[in-house]
Structures are given as C-alpha cells and as structure tokens.
C-alpha positions as CSV (number, residue, x, y, z in Angstrom):
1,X,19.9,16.8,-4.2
2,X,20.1,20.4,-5.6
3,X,17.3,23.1,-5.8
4,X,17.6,22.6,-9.3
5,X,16.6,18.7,-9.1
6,X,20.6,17.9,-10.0
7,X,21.9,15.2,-7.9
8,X,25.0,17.1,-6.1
9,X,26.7,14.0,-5.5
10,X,27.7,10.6,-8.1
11,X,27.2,8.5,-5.2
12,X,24.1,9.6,-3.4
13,X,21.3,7.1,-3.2
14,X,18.0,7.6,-4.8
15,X,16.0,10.5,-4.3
16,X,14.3,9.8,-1.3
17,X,13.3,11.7,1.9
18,X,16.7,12.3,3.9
19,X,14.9,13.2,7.0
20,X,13.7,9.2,7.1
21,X,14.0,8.1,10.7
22,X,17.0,6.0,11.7
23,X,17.6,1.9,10.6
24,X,16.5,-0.2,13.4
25,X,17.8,-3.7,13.7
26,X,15.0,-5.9,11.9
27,X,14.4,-9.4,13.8
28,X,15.9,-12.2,11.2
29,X,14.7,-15.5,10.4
30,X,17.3,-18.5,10.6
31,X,16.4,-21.3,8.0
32,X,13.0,-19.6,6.9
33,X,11.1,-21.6,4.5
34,X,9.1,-19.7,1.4
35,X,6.2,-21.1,2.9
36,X,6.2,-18.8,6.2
37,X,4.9,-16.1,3.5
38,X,3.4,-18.5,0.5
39,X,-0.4,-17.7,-0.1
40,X,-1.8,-21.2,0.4
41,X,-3.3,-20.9,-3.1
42,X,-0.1,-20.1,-4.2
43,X,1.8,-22.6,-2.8
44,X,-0.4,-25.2,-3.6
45,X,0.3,-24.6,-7.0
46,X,4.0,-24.4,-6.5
47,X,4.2,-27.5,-4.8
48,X,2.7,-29.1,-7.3
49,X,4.8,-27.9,-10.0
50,X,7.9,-28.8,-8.2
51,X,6.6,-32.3,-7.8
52,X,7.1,-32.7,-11.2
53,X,10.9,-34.1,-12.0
54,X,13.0,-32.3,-14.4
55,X,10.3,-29.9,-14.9
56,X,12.2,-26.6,-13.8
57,X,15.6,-28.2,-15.6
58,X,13.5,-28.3,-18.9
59,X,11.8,-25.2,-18.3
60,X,14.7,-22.6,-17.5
61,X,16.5,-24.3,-20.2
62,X,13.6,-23.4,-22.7
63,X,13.9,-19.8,-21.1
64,X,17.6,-19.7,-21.7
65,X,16.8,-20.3,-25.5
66,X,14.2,-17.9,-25.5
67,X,14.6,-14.3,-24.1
68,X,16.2,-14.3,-20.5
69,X,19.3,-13.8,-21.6
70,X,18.4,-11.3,-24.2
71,X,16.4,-9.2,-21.3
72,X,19.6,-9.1,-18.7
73,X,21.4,-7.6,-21.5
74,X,18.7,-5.2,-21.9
75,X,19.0,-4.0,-18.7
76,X,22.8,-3.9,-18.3
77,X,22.7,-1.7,-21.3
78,X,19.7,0.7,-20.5
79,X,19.1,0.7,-16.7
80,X,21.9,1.2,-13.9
81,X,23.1,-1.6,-11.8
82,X,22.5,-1.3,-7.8
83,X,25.5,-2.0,-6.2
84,X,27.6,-0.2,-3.1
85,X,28.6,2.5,-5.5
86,X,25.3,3.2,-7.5
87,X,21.8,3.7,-5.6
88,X,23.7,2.6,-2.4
89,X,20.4,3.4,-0.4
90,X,18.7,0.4,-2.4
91,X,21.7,-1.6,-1.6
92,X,21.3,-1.4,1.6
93,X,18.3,-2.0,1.9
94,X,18.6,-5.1,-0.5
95,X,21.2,-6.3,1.8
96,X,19.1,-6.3,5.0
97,X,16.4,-8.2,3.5
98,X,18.6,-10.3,2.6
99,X,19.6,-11.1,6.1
100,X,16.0,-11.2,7.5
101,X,15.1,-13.7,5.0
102,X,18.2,-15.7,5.4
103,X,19.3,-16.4,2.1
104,X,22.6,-16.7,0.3
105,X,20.8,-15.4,-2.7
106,X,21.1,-11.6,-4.0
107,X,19.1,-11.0,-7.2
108,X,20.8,-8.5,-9.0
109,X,18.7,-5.0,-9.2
110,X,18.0,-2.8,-11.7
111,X,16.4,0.9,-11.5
112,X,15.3,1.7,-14.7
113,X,14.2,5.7,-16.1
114,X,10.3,4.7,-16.8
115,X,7.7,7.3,-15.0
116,X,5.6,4.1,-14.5
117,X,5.3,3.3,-11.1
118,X,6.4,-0.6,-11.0
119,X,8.5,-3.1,-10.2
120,X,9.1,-6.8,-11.2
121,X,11.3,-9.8,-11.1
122,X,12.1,-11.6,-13.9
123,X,14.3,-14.0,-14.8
124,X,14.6,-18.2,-14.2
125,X,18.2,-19.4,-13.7
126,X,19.4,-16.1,-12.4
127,X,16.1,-14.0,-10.7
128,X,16.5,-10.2,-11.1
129,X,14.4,-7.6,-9.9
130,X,13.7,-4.1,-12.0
131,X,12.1,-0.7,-9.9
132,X,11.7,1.7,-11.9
133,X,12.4,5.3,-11.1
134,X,8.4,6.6,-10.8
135,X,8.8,4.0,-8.3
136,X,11.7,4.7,-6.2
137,X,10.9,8.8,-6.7
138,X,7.4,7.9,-5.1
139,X,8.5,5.6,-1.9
140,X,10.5,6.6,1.3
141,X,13.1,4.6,2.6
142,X,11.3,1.8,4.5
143,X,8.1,1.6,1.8
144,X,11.1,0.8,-0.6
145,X,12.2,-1.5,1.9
146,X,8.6,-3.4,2.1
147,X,9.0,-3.3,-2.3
148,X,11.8,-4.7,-2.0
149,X,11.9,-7.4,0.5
150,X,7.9,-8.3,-1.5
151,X,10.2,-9.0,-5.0
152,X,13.0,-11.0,-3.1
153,X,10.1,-13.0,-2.0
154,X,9.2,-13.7,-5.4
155,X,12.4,-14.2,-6.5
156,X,13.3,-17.0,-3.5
157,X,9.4,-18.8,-4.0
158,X,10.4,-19.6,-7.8
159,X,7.3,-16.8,-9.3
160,X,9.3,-15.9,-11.9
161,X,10.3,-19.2,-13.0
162,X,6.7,-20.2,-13.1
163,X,4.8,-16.8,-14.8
164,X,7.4,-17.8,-17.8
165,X,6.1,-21.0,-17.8
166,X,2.5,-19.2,-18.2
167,X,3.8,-17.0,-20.3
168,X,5.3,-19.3,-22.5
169,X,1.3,-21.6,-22.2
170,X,-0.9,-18.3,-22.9
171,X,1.2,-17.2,-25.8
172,X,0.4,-21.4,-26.7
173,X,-3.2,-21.0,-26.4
174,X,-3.4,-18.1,-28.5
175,X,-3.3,-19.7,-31.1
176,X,-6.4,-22.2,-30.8
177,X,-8.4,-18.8,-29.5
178,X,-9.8,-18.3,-33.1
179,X,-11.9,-21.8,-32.2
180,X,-15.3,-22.0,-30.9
181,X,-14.8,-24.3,-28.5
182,X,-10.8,-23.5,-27.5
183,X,-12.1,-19.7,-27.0
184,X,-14.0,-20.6,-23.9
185,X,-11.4,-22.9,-22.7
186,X,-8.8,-20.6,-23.3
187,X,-11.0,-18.4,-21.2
188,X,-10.8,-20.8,-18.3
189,X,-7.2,-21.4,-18.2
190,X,-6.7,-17.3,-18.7
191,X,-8.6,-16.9,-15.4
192,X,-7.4,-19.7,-13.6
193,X,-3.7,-18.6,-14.6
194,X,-4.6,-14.9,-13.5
195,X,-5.9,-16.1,-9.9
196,X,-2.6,-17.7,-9.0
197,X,-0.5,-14.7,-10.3
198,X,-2.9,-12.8,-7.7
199,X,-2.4,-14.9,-5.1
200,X,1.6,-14.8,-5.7
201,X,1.5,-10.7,-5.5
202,X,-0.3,-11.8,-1.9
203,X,3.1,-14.0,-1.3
204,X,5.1,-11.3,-2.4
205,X,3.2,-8.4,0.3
206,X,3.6,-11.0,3.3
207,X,7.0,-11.2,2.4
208,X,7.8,-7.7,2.0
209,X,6.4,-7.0,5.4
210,X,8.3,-9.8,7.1
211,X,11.6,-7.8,5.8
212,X,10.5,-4.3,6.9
213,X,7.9,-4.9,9.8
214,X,6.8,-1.9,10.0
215,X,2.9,-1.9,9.4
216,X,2.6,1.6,8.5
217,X,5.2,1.0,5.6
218,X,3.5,-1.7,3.7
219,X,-0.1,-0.4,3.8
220,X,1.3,3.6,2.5
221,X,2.7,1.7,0.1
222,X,-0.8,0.6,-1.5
223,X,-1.8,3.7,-0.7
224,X,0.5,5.3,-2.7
225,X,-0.4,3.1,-5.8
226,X,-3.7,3.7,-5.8
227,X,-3.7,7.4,-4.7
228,X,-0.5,9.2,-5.2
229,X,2.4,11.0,-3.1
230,X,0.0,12.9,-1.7
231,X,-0.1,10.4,1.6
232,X,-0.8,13.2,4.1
233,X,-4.0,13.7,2.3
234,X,-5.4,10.4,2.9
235,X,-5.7,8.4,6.5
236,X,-4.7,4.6,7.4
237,X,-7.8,3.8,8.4
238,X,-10.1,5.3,5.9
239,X,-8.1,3.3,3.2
240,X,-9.1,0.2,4.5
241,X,-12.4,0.6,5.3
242,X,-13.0,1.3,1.7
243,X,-12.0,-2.4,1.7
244,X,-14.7,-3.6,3.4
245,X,-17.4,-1.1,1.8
246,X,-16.2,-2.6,-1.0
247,X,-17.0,-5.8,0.4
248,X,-20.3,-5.7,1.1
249,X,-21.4,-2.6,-1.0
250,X,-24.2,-3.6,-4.0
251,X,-26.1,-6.2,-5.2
252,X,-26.1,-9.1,-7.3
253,X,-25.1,-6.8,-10.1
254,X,-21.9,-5.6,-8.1
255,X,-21.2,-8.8,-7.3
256,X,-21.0,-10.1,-11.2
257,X,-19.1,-6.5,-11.8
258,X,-16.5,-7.0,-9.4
259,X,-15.7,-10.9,-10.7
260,X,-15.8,-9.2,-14.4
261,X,-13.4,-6.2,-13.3
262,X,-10.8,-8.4,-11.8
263,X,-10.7,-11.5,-13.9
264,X,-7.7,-10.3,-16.2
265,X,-5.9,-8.5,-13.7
266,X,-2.9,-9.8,-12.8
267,X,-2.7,-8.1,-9.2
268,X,-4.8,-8.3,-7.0
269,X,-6.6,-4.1,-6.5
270,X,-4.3,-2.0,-4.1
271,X,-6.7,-1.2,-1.5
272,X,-7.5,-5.0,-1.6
273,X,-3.6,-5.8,-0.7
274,X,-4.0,-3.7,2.4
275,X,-7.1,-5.7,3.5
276,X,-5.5,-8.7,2.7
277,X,-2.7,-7.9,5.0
278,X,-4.3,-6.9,7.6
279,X,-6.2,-10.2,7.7
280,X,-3.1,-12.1,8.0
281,X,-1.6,-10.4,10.7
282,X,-4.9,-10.5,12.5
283,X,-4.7,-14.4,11.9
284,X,-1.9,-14.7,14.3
285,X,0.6,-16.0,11.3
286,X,2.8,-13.0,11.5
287,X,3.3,-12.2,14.9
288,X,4.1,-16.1,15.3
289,X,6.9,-15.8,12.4
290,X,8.4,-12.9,14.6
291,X,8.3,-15.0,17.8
292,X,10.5,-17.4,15.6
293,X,7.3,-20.1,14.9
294,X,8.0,-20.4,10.9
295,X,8.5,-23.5,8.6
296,X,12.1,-24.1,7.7
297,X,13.4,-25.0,4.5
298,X,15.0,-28.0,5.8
299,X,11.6,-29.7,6.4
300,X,10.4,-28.5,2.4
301,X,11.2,-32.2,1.5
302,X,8.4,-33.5,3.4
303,X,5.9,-31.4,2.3
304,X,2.4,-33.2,0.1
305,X,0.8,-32.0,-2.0
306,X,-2.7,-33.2,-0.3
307,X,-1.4,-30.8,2.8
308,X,-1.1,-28.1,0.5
309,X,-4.5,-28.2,-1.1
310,X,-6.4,-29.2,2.2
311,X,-4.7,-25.8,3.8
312,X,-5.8,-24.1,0.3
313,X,-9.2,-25.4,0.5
314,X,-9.4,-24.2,3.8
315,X,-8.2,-20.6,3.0
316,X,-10.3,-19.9,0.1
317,X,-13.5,-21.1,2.5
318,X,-12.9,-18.6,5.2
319,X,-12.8,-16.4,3.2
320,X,-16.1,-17.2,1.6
321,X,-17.5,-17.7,4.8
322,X,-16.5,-14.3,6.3
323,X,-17.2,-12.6,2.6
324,X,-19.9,-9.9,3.1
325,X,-19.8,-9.2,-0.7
326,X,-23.3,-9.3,-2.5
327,X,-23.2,-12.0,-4.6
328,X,-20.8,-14.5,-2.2
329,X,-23.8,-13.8,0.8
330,X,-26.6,-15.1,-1.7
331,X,-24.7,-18.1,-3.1
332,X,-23.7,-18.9,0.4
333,X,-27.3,-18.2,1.3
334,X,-28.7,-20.1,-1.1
335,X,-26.2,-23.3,-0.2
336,X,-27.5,-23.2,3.2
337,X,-31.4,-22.7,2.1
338,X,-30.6,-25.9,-0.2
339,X,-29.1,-27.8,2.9
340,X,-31.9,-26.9,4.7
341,X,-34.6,-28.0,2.1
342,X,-32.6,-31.2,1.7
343,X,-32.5,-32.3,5.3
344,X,-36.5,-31.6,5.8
345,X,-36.9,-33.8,2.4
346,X,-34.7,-36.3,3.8
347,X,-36.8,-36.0,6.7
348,X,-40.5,-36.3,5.5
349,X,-39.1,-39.2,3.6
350,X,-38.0,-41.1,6.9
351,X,-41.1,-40.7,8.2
352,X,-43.1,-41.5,5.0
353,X,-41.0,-44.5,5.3
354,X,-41.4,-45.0,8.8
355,X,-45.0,-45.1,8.3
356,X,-45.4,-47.2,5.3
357,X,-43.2,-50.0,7.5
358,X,-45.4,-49.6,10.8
359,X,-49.0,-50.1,8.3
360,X,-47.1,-53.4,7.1
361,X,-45.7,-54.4,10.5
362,X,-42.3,-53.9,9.5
C-alpha cells in the first residue's frame, strides 16, 4: 500500500497488517467429520433433516429455480473472485483451511466493496462464501484466517443449504401472519428457526478456531465486531467477563429483556461467541480434536437421531444448570422448591397411609 491509500501493486493481497508474524504449520485433521465442530443443537437438527430421503435433491433443485443462480452471477459481475492472482492473501489462507479440515471442497470466495463488516455463505449445490471489504480492512491475517475457516465450516455442515430451506418456510408463513391464530404460531416457528441459526454461527466459531488455533485470533475477532479496530484499547480478559456480568447481572426483568433482545437475532451477541468458546475449550473437546480424538466422516452413516438429541438435551441442560442469569436461577429454583414440596407431599401421604393401614390391621 501507498501513503495515499493506492494499492502499489495489482497483485498484492488485501490490506492487512504486513508486519503479521510468520505462518506456522497448523495441525490437520485426517477424515474429520462436521460433527467434531457441530453445536449439538445444531446437529441435531441436521441430522434430522438429512434423514429425510430426497429432501436435499428436492430442495437444491427448488433453489436452482429460484435465485442461486441468479446471486453467483451477481457476484461474478460486482465483487472480485479470490483466486492465486486476486487477494492471494485470502487464498492462502482459504487453501490451509482447507487442508486442516481435510476436504476436497473449495467454496469459491468473493470480497465484495460494502463498508459493512460481514461475511456469509450462501449457496446449495455449489456453497460460496462473500467477505466484504469492512471486513477484510478490519481483521489481520490470522483473525481472517479464524472468518474464514468459521464459513468453510458452514459451507462443509450443509448451513446454507438448510437457512434456504428456512428462508424459503418464513417467506411461506408470511403469508398466514395476518391471522390470529397463525400470528402466534408463526411467532413460534420464527424463534425456534432463529435458535438453530444461532446455534449454527456457534458451529461455524468452533470451526473457525480448529483452522487457525490460535485463541487470541478468534476471541479479537468478536471483539472487533462488537468494539472496533481499536483492539489495543480493550483487554482479553475484560471482554469476557462482561460475559458473565452479563450472566448473572439483573433480575427477573433482565432476565425477560435478554430473551426479548435476542429472539430475532440471527447470531448469537459477540461477546456471547467469546464466552461460548471459551466454554468449549474448557470442556476438553478441542484440545482432544488436536490430540487427533474427532469423529470421522466415515462413521456419519451410523449416526441416530435419538444420539443426537440425547447429546442435545444434555447440552442445553448444563447450560441451564451452570446459568447464573436472573431469570434461569429462579425457574431452576423454583423446579427444585417444587421437587422438594412434591417429595414431602409424597411423603406425609405414605405415612398418612401407613397409618390408616396399621388402625385397620393392614
């Protein structure tokens, strides 16, 4: 780059920090299976899609009637194409997590001029991913690494196939919204649609760090998107203990607040992301991935669904259990005052009975 901001040479990456310490080799995963980094609310939903036969040949086709096509073409014409000779940094980078993550696919990638900071995959039969240039301006090398290797991990667990299904259902259900009754229910679905699509973006992080692993990288990253370039004015660890003041900061009404603030979001909050990851390398699951302990996709055959939604099941209780928020203590509170109350009824009424058989000789 040139003082004036012109890019001195035509095949230069993207304006990132030069001074970026050198690659390392990453460890790589042989056979990996989606599910090493798979939410287990997200895969249980994908599993149960995909038990459904013909449903993804039915559904991409539907998709190439509709506007995939149309989009790729949208791209080609208004964004520029990564490749060895444009953005080679990305590339690069695209290349090695391709390697990690042991796949013969390589989305195709797009950088497109948009001062929103984002990225996405989109796409059925043929996944590709879109950064746009807020985005790529904002990150380093290796935080572009983590974005990266997150929307190949959408790309390889079938998200974007599935969020057009949804999107193709919610833009269904719009139309019965004018209806009493369909208003609520579209409601439901809405927010039951949304929690998956936040669970996914969990997917997406776990895999993202699995093709960097570099810690730091993946949590300045959030920090970034919720706070700016200005990383050198914020600290690691004060970032994610707003997490857990977040947690357990409030009351009741806090607790209602935080339900009402995140039910149409479609990501999870960025400081969130970083607690969230943090918690799954403390569980043990990554550094057991990088000792080489990971599903492989040549067991995905064998998979039930009853597995899948027993693990879920389990996940989303931890997490109540270990919740300090407001509202989760008192409903967990009030479950364990109602146990209680019900094992001292069930008790007086043994011993009523107990008695009531001894009077009668029983």
């Amino acid at each position: 780059m040139t003082d004036d901001g012109k890019r001195s040479d035509n095949n230069a990456g993207p304006s990132i920090d030069d001074t970026a310490p050198p690659d390392r080799v990453r460890v790589a995963f042989p056979g990996i299976s989606t599910r090493a980094w798979e939410h287990p609310a997200d895969r249980t939903a994908l599993v149960a899609l995909r038990s459904f036969a013909g449903f993804d040949t039915v559904l991409r086709t539907l998709s190439g009637l509709l506007r995939e096509r149309q989009h790729r073409l949208l791209y080609l014409a208004t964004a520029v194409r990564v490749d060895e000779r444009q953005f080679r940094t990305l590339h690069q980078l695209r290349e090695d997590c391709v390697r990690v993550l042991d796949t013969s696919i390589t989305p195709e990638m797009f950088v497109l001029q948009d001062p929103e900071v984002n990225a996405f995959t989109i796409g059925m039969d043929v996944p590709f991913i879109v950064l746009t240039t807020g985005l790529v301006d904002l990150l380093d090398v290796e935080e572009l690494r983590f974005v990266i290797g997150h929307e190949l991990g959408h790309a390889l667990s079938g998200h974007a196939v599935y969020r057009t299904m949804l999107m193709h259902l919610l833009r269904l259900a719009d139309g019965l919204g004018w209806m009493p009754i369909g208003g609520w229910a579209l409601r439901a679905i809405i927010a039951a649609l949304m929690e998956w699509s936040r669970k996914s973006e969990l997917s997406g992080d776990r895999a993202g760090l699995l093709c960097g692993q570099d810690v730091d990288a993946s949590v300045r990253v959030h920090m970034k998107l919720a706070g700016g370039a200005m990383v050198r004015e914020m600290n690691h660890a004060a970032f994610l203990a707003q997490a857990d003041d977040y947690d357990r900061t409030g009351d009741l009404r806090d607790g209602v607040l935080k339900l009402l603030n995140l039910e149409l979001q479609s990501h999870p909050f960025s400081v969130l992301r970083a607690a969230e990851l943090r918690r799954w390398i403390a569980s043990g699951e990554y550094g057991r991935i990088l000792d080489g302990q990971y599903p492989r996709r040549d067991a995905d055959h064998r998979v039930q669904l009853t597995d899948e939604i027993k693990e879920a099941a389990r996940a989303y209780r931890e997490s109540f259990d270990q919740s300090e928020d407001p509202l989760v203590r008192t409903v967990r509170n009030l479950g364990r005052d109602m146990a209680a109350a019900a094992s001292t009824v069930g008790q007086e009424v043994g011993d009523t009975v107990s008695k009531i058989g001894k009077r009668f000789g029983l």
